[in-house]
N, C-alpha and C positions, 0 to 999 in steps of 0.2 A: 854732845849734850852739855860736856860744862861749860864750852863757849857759850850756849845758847840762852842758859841760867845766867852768865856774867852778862851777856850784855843786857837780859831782861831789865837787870839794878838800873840800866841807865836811865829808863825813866825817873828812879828816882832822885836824880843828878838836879841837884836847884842852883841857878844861877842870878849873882848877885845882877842889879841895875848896870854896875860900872864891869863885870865881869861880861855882861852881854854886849854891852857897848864895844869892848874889845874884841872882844871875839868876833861883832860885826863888821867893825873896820877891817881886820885881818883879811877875813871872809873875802871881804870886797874890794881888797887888794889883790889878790889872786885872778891873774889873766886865763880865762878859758881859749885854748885854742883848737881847734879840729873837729872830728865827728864824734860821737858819745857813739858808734858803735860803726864798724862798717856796711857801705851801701848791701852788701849780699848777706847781710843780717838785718837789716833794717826793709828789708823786701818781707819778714817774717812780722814785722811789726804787725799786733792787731789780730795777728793767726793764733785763733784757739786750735788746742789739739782734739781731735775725736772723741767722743765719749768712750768709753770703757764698755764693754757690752756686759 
């Protein structure tokens, strides 16, 4: 719970013009490489679970 409360504050985190400009570039310097999750997890993508009876 208190993480849950901290991170709530981040919306209200405001960021200057030149403060986002940076944090953009940074951003988009960073190389993504591989899969965001593996193929025998990604077979579950899209899968809702049952309803609860």
């Amino acid at each position: 719970m208190p993480h849950m409360i901290e991170n709530i504050g981040a919306a209200a985190v405001r960021f200057t013009p030149a403060e986002l400009a940076e944090l953009n570039r940074s951003v988009s310097a960073i190389q993504i490489r591989g899969a965001r999750l593996p193929d025998a997890v990604l077979v579950f993508s899209g899968t809702e679970a049952p309803p609860k009876p």
